[in-house]
FISELO-356289 format. One record per residue (C-alpha): x negated, y, z; residue number from 1. Coordinates in pm, whole numbers, plus 50000, padded with zeros to 5 digits. Each point is the difference from the previous one (the first is absolute). Example, Ala and Ser with C-alpha at 12.3 -4.5 7.8 and 13.67 -1.06 7.14 Angstrom:
2
+-------+-------+-------+-----+
:    xx :    yy :    zz : num :
+-------+-------+-------+-----+
: 48770 : 49550 : 50780 :   1 :
: 49863 : 50344 : 49934 :   2 :
+-------+-------+-------+-----+
This chain:
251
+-------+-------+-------+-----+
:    xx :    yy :    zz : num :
+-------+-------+-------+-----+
: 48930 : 49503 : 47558 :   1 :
: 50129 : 50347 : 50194 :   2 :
: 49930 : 49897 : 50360 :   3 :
: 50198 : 50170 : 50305 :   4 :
: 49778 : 50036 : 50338 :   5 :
: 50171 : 50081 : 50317 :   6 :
: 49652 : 50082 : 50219 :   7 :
: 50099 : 49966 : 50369 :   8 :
: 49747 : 50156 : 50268 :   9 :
: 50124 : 49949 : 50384 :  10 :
: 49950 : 50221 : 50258 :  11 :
: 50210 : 49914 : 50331 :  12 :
: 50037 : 50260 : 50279 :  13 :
: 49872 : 49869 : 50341 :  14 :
: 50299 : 50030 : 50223 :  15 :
: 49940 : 49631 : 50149 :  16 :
: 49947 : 49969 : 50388 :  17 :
: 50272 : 50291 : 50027 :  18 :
: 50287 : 49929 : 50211 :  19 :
: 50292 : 49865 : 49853 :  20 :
: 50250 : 50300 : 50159 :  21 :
: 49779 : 50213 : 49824 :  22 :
: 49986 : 49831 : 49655 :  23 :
: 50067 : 50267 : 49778 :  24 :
: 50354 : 50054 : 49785 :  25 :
: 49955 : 49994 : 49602 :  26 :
: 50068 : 50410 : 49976 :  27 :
: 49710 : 50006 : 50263 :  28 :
: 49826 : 49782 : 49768 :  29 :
: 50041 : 50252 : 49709 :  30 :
: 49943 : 50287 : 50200 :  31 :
: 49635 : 49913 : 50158 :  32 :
: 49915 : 49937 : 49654 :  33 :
: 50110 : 50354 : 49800 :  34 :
: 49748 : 50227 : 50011 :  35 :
: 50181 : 50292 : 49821 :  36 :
: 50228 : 50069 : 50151 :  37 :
: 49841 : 49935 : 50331 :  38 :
: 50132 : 49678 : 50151 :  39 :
: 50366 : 50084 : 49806 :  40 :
: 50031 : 49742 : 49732 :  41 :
: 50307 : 50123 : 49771 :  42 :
: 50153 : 49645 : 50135 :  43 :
: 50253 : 50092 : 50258 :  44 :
: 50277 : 49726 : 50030 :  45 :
: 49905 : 49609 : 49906 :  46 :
: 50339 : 49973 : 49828 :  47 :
: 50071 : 50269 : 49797 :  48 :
: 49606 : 50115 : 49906 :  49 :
: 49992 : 49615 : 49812 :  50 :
: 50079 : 49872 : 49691 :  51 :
: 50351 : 49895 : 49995 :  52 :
: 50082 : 49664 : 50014 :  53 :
: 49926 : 49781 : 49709 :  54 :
: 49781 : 50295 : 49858 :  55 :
: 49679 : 49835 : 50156 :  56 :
: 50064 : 49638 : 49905 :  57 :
: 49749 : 49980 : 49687 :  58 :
: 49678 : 50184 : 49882 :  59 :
: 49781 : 50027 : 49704 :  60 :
: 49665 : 50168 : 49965 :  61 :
: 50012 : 50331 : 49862 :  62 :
: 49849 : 50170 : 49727 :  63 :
: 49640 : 49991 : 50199 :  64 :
: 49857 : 49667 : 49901 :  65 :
: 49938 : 49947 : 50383 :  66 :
: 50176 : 50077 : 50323 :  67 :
: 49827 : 49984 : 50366 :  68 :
: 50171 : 49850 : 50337 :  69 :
: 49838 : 50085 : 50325 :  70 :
: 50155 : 49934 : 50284 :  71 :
: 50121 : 50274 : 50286 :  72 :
: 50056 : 49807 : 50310 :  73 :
: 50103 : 49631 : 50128 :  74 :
: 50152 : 50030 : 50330 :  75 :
: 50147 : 49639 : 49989 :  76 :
: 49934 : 49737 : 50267 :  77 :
: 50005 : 49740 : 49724 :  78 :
: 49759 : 50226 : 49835 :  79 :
: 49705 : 49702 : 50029 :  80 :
: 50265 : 49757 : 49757 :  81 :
: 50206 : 50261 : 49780 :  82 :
: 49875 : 50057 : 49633 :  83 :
: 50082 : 50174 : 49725 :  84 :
: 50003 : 50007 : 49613 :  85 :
: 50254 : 50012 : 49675 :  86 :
: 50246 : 49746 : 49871 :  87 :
: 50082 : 49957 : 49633 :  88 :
: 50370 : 50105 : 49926 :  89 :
: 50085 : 49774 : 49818 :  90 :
: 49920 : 49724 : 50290 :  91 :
: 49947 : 50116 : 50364 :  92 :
: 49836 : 49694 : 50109 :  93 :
: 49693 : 50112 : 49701 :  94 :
: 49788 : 50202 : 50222 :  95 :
: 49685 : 50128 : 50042 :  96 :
: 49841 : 50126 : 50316 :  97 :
: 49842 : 50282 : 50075 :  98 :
: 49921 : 50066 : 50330 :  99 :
: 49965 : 49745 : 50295 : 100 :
: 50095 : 49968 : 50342 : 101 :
: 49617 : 50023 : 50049 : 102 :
: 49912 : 50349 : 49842 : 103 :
: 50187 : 50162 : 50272 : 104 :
: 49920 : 49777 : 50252 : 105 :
: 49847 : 50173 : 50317 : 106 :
: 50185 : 50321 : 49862 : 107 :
: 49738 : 50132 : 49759 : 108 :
: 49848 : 49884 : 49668 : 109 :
: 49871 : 50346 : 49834 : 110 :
: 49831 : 49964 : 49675 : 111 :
: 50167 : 49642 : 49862 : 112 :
: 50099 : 50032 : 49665 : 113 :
: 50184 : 49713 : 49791 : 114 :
: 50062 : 50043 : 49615 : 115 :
: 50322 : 49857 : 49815 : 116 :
: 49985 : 49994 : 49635 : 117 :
: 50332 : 49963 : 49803 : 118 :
: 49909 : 49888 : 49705 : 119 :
: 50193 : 50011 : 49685 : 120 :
: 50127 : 49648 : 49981 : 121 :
: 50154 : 50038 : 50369 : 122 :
: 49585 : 49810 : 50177 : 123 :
: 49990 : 50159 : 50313 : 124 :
: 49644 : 50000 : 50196 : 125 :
: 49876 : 50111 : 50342 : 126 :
: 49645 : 50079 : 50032 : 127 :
: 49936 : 49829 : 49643 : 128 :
: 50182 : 49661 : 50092 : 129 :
: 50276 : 49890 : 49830 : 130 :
: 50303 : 49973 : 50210 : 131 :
: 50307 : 50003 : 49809 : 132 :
: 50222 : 50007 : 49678 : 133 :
: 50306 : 50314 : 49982 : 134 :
: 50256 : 49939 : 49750 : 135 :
: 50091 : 50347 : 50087 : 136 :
: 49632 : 50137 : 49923 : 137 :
: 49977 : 50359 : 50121 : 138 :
: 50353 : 49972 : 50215 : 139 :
: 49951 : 49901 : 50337 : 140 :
: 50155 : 50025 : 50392 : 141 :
: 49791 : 50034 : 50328 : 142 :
: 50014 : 49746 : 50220 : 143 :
: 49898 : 49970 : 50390 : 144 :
: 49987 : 49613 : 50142 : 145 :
: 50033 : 50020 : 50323 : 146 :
: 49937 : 49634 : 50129 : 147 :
: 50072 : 50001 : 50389 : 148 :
: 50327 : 50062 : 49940 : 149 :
: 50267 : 49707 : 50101 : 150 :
: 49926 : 49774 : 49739 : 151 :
: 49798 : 50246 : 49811 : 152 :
: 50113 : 50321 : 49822 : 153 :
: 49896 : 50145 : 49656 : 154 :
: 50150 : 50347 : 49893 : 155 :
: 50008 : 50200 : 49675 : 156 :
: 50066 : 50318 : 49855 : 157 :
: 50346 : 49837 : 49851 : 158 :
: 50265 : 49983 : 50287 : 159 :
: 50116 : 49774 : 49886 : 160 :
: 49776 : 49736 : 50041 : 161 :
: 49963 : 50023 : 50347 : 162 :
: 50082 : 49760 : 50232 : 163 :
: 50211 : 50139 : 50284 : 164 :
: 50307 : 49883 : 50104 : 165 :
: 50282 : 50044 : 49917 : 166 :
: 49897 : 50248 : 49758 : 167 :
: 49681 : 50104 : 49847 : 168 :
: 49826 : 50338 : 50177 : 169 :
: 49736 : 50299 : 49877 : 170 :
: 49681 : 49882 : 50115 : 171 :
: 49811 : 50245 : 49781 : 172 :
: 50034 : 50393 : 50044 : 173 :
: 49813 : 50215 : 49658 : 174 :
: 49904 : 50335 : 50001 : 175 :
: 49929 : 50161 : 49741 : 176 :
: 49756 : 50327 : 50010 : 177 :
: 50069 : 50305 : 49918 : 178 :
: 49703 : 50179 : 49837 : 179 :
: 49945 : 50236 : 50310 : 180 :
: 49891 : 49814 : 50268 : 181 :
: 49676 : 49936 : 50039 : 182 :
: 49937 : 49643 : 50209 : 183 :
: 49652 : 49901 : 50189 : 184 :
: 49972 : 49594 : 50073 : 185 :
: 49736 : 49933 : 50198 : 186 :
: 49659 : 49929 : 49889 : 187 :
: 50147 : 50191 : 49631 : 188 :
: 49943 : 50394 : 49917 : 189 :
: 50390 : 50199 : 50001 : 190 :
: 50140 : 49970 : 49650 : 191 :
: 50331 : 50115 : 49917 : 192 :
: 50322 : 49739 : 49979 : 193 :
: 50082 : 50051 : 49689 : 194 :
: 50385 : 49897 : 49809 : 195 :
: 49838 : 49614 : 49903 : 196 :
: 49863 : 49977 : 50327 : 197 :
: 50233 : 49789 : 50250 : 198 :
: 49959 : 49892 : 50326 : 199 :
: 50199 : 49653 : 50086 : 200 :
: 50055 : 49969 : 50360 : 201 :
: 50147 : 49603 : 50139 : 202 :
: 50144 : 49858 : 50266 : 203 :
: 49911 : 49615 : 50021 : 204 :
: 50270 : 49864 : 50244 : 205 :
: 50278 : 49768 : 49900 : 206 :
: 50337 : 50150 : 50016 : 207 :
: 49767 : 50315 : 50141 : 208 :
: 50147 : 49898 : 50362 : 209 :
: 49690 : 50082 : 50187 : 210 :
: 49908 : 50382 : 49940 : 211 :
: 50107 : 50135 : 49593 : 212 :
: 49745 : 50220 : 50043 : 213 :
: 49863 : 49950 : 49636 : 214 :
: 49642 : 50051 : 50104 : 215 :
: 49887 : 49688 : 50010 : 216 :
: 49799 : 50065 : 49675 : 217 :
: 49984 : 50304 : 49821 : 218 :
: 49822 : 50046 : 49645 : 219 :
: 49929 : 50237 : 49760 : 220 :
: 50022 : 49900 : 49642 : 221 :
: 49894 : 50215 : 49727 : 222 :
: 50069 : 50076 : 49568 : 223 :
: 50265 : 49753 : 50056 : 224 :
: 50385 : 50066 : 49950 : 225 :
: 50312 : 49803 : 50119 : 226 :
: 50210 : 49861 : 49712 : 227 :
: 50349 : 49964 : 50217 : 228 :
: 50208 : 49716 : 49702 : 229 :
: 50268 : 49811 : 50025 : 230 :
: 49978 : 49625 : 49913 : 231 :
: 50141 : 50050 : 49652 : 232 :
: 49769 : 50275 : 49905 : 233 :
: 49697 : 49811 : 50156 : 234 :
: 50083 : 49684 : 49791 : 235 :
: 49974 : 50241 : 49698 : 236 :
: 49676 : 50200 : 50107 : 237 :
: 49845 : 49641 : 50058 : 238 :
: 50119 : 49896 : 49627 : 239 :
: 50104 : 49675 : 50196 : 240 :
: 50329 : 49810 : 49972 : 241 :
: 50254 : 49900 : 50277 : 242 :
: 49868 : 49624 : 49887 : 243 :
: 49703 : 49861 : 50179 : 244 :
: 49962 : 50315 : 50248 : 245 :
: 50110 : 50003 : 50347 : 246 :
: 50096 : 50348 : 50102 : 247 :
: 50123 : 50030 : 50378 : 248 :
: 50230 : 50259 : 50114 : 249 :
: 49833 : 50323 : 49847 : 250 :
: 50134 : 50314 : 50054 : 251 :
+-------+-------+-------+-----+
Protein backbone atom coordinates (compact mmCIF):
# COMPACT_ATOMS: atom_id res chain seq x y z
CA UNK A 1 0.00 0.00 0.00
CA UNK A 2 1.70 3.56 -1.36
CA UNK A 3 1.75 5.50 1.91
CA UNK A 4 1.81 9.52 1.93
CA UNK A 5 3.89 11.09 5.04
CA UNK A 6 3.52 14.68 5.79
CA UNK A 7 6.71 14.92 8.49
CA UNK A 8 6.08 18.07 10.58
CA UNK A 9 9.17 19.46 12.71
CA UNK A 10 8.25 22.78 14.87
CA UNK A 11 10.37 25.39 15.54
CA UNK A 12 8.55 28.60 17.13
CA UNK A 13 10.36 31.98 17.28
CA UNK A 14 10.60 33.36 20.89
CA UNK A 15 8.89 36.69 20.66
CA UNK A 16 6.82 35.97 24.03
CA UNK A 17 7.28 38.50 27.00
CA UNK A 18 7.46 41.30 24.15
CA UNK A 19 5.11 44.05 24.49
CA UNK A 20 1.99 43.85 22.83
CA UNK A 21 2.49 47.57 20.90
CA UNK A 22 5.40 46.00 19.65
CA UNK A 23 4.03 42.63 18.44
CA UNK A 24 5.28 42.40 15.14
CA UNK A 25 3.01 42.79 11.66
CA UNK A 26 2.96 39.53 9.33
CA UNK A 27 5.37 41.39 6.50
CA UNK A 28 7.65 41.94 9.63
CA UNK A 29 7.15 38.40 10.24
CA UNK A 30 8.41 37.46 6.70
CA UNK A 31 11.01 39.87 6.65
CA UNK A 32 13.07 38.86 10.01
CA UNK A 33 12.95 35.55 8.55
CA UNK A 34 14.53 36.07 4.67
CA UNK A 35 17.91 35.82 4.72
CA UNK A 36 18.57 36.60 0.98
CA UNK A 37 17.58 39.17 0.42
CA UNK A 38 18.50 40.61 3.74
CA UNK A 39 15.41 41.08 5.90
CA UNK A 40 13.29 41.82 2.32
CA UNK A 41 11.02 38.87 1.89
CA UNK A 42 9.56 39.21 -1.84
CA UNK A 43 6.08 39.53 0.29
CA UNK A 44 5.16 43.14 0.17
CA UNK A 45 1.31 43.62 0.54
CA UNK A 46 -0.87 40.81 2.63
CA UNK A 47 -3.57 41.12 -0.03
CA UNK A 48 -2.34 41.06 -3.24
CA UNK A 49 1.17 38.84 -2.53
CA UNK A 50 -1.65 35.78 -1.51
CA UNK A 51 -3.36 33.31 -3.19
CA UNK A 52 -6.56 34.61 -4.39
CA UNK A 53 -9.51 33.74 -2.79
CA UNK A 54 -10.78 30.25 -3.07
CA UNK A 55 -7.27 29.30 -4.57
CA UNK A 56 -6.07 28.16 -1.01
CA UNK A 57 -9.15 26.26 0.12
CA UNK A 58 -7.79 22.54 -0.54
CA UNK A 59 -4.32 20.79 -0.74
CA UNK A 60 -2.83 17.55 -1.72
CA UNK A 61 0.68 16.29 -1.22
CA UNK A 62 2.84 16.69 -4.07
CA UNK A 63 4.88 14.56 -6.05
CA UNK A 64 7.50 14.21 -2.89
CA UNK A 65 6.06 11.35 -0.93
CA UNK A 66 6.43 13.72 2.18
CA UNK A 67 6.00 17.36 2.95
CA UNK A 68 7.39 19.18 6.29
CA UNK A 69 5.40 21.97 8.48
CA UNK A 70 7.40 23.96 10.93
CA UNK A 71 6.07 26.62 12.37
CA UNK A 72 7.39 30.53 12.06
CA UNK A 73 5.88 32.35 14.89
CA UNK A 74 2.64 32.31 17.31
CA UNK A 75 2.06 35.69 18.53
CA UNK A 76 -1.55 34.86 19.77
CA UNK A 77 -2.73 35.44 23.34
CA UNK A 78 -4.83 32.31 23.00
CA UNK A 79 -1.67 30.78 21.85
CA UNK A 80 -1.69 28.26 25.22
CA UNK A 81 -5.47 26.76 23.70
CA UNK A 82 -5.24 27.23 19.74
CA UNK A 83 -4.25 24.05 17.65
CA UNK A 84 -3.81 23.12 14.46
CA UNK A 85 -4.09 20.24 11.89
CA UNK A 86 -6.05 19.12 8.43
CA UNK A 87 -9.67 18.33 7.81
CA UNK A 88 -10.84 15.80 5.25
CA UNK A 89 -12.75 17.55 2.32
CA UNK A 90 -15.10 15.66 2.00
CA UNK A 91 -16.27 16.31 5.86
CA UNK A 92 -14.77 19.27 7.83
CA UNK A 93 -15.71 17.99 11.10
CA UNK A 94 -13.00 14.64 10.07
CA UNK A 95 -9.91 16.09 11.42
CA UNK A 96 -6.76 15.34 12.55
CA UNK A 97 -4.50 17.45 14.68
CA UNK A 98 -1.33 18.38 14.35
CA UNK A 99 -0.05 20.75 16.52
CA UNK A 100 -1.38 21.74 20.07
CA UNK A 101 -2.00 24.68 22.00
CA UNK A 102 0.89 23.20 24.11
CA UNK A 103 3.86 23.01 21.54
CA UNK A 104 3.91 26.69 21.44
CA UNK A 105 3.09 27.26 24.76
CA UNK A 106 5.65 29.60 26.59
CA UNK A 107 6.51 30.83 22.95
CA UNK A 108 9.09 28.23 21.94
CA UNK A 109 9.07 24.47 21.20
CA UNK A 110 12.29 24.00 18.80
CA UNK A 111 12.97 20.54 17.74
CA UNK A 112 9.15 18.85 18.04
CA UNK A 113 8.41 16.96 15.19
CA UNK A 114 4.92 15.11 14.54
CA UNK A 115 4.48 12.70 11.48
CA UNK A 116 1.07 12.34 9.47
CA UNK A 117 0.84 9.48 7.21
CA UNK A 118 -1.91 9.52 4.47
CA UNK A 119 -2.30 6.37 3.65
CA UNK A 120 -3.83 5.01 0.56
CA UNK A 121 -7.23 4.04 1.82
CA UNK A 122 -7.74 7.77 3.22
CA UNK A 123 -6.04 6.21 7.54
CA UNK A 124 -4.60 9.19 8.72
CA UNK A 125 -1.94 8.87 11.78
CA UNK A 126 -0.01 11.29 14.00
CA UNK A 127 3.06 10.06 15.54
CA UNK A 128 2.01 6.33 14.52
CA UNK A 129 -1.59 6.53 16.13
CA UNK A 130 -4.44 6.19 14.27
CA UNK A 131 -6.59 9.20 14.26
CA UNK A 132 -8.87 9.33 11.46
CA UNK A 133 -10.64 8.04 8.22
CA UNK A 134 -10.57 10.76 4.77
CA UNK A 135 -13.00 9.92 2.21
CA UNK A 136 -11.10 12.48 0.34
CA UNK A 137 -7.62 10.61 0.90
CA UNK A 138 -4.82 12.89 -0.24
CA UNK A 139 -7.31 16.19 -0.45
CA UNK A 140 -7.40 18.08 2.55
CA UNK A 141 -8.00 21.93 4.17
CA UNK A 142 -6.04 23.49 7.16
CA UNK A 143 -7.76 24.16 9.98
CA UNK A 144 -6.94 26.46 13.19
CA UNK A 145 -9.48 25.87 16.39
CA UNK A 146 -9.31 28.56 18.20
CA UNK A 147 -11.36 27.69 21.45
CA UNK A 148 -11.55 30.99 23.61
CA UNK A 149 -13.45 32.46 21.22
CA UNK A 150 -17.32 33.36 22.21
CA UNK A 151 -18.61 30.07 22.17
CA UNK A 152 -15.60 28.64 20.55
CA UNK A 153 -14.26 29.20 17.00
CA UNK A 154 -12.77 26.68 14.46
CA UNK A 155 -11.45 28.07 11.03
CA UNK A 156 -10.35 26.49 7.74
CA UNK A 157 -8.67 27.05 4.65
CA UNK A 158 -12.38 27.00 2.88
CA UNK A 159 -14.12 30.44 3.50
CA UNK A 160 -16.63 29.23 3.47
CA UNK A 161 -16.90 27.31 6.37
CA UNK A 162 -16.20 29.83 8.68
CA UNK A 163 -18.29 31.01 11.15
CA UNK A 164 -18.55 34.79 11.14
CA UNK A 165 -21.45 36.65 10.94
CA UNK A 166 -23.19 37.63 8.74
CA UNK A 167 -20.90 36.32 6.26
CA UNK A 168 -18.05 33.98 6.27
CA UNK A 169 -14.29 35.84 6.37
CA UNK A 170 -10.42 34.81 5.20
CA UNK A 171 -8.92 33.58 8.22
CA UNK A 172 -6.04 31.99 6.35
CA UNK A 173 -3.46 34.12 4.23
CA UNK A 174 -0.90 31.48 1.72
CA UNK A 175 2.15 32.40 0.29
CA UNK A 176 3.58 30.75 -1.96
CA UNK A 177 7.62 30.95 -2.53
CA UNK A 178 9.23 31.95 -5.14
CA UNK A 179 12.45 29.96 -5.73
CA UNK A 180 14.75 33.00 -4.78
CA UNK A 181 14.41 33.70 -1.44
CA UNK A 182 16.26 32.09 0.81
CA UNK A 183 14.34 31.87 4.52
CA UNK A 184 16.23 31.12 8.06
CA UNK A 185 13.60 29.84 10.99
CA UNK A 186 15.14 29.72 13.99
CA UNK A 187 16.94 26.86 15.38
CA UNK A 188 16.97 25.61 11.16
CA UNK A 189 20.09 26.34 8.66
CA UNK A 190 18.77 29.15 5.56
CA UNK A 191 17.30 27.09 2.76
CA UNK A 192 15.72 28.61 -0.10
CA UNK A 193 11.61 29.00 -0.37
CA UNK A 194 11.14 27.28 -3.08
CA UNK A 195 7.56 27.36 -5.68
CA UNK A 196 5.88 24.20 -3.29
CA UNK A 197 6.94 25.87 -0.35
CA UNK A 198 4.01 28.07 1.31
CA UNK A 199 3.80 29.87 4.25
CA UNK A 200 0.01 30.09 5.79
CA UNK A 201 -0.31 32.96 8.03
CA UNK A 202 -4.04 33.10 10.46
CA UNK A 203 -5.85 35.25 12.28
CA UNK A 204 -7.93 33.36 15.05
CA UNK A 205 -10.60 36.00 16.06
CA UNK A 206 -14.27 35.70 15.33
CA UNK A 207 -15.55 38.14 12.89
CA UNK A 208 -11.57 39.34 13.18
CA UNK A 209 -13.04 42.39 15.39
CA UNK A 210 -10.14 42.58 17.68
CA UNK A 211 -6.84 43.25 15.58
CA UNK A 212 -6.95 41.27 11.63
CA UNK A 213 -3.57 41.22 11.94
CA UNK A 214 -3.25 37.57 10.55
CA UNK A 215 -0.30 36.76 12.73
CA UNK A 216 -1.72 34.96 15.13
CA UNK A 217 -0.10 31.76 13.66
CA UNK A 218 2.02 31.59 10.84
CA UNK A 219 3.31 28.19 9.17
CA UNK A 220 5.30 27.01 6.61
CA UNK A 221 4.15 24.00 4.74
CA UNK A 222 6.20 22.29 2.28
CA UNK A 223 5.91 19.70 -1.31
CA UNK A 224 2.34 20.44 -0.87
CA UNK A 225 0.08 22.28 -3.51
CA UNK A 226 -3.42 23.94 -3.18
CA UNK A 227 -6.10 22.25 -5.31
CA UNK A 228 -8.63 25.51 -5.45
CA UNK A 229 -12.34 23.13 -6.82
CA UNK A 230 -15.53 23.89 -6.92
CA UNK A 231 -18.11 21.56 -5.23
CA UNK A 232 -19.02 19.86 -8.50
CA UNK A 233 -15.53 19.12 -9.52
CA UNK A 234 -14.62 17.97 -5.90
CA UNK A 235 -17.61 15.50 -5.88
CA UNK A 236 -15.96 14.08 -9.09
CA UNK A 237 -12.18 14.08 -7.90
CA UNK A 238 -13.59 12.24 -4.70
CA UNK A 239 -15.47 9.60 -7.13
CA UNK A 240 -18.34 10.25 -4.53
CA UNK A 241 -22.02 10.92 -5.29
CA UNK A 242 -24.28 13.88 -4.19
CA UNK A 243 -26.12 10.80 -2.12
CA UNK A 244 -24.88 10.06 1.34
CA UNK A 245 -22.17 13.06 1.34
CA UNK A 246 -22.65 16.25 3.03
CA UNK A 247 -20.78 18.95 1.23
CA UNK A 248 -21.12 22.56 2.90
CA UNK A 249 -20.81 25.66 1.01
CA UNK A 250 -17.47 25.00 -0.99
CA UNK A 251 -16.14 27.39 -3.11
Amino acid sequence: MKTRLLVLSLAALCLAGAPARAELTLLQVLDGITVTPTNDSWVDDVFADSLVEGADAYWSIGGNPSAAATIIVELAGWKPYNSFGIFDAADELNVAEVFSGADSEGGVAQGSTSMVTIEADGDVFVDNVYKATFASKNLFGFYLNAPQNPGGAVFYSDTALNPDSPDPLDHMFAFKGNDSDVIQIQGFNPGTWYDDDYILAWEDSIDRHIDNDSQDFVVMVESVQPVPVPAAVLLGFLGLGAAGLKLRRFV
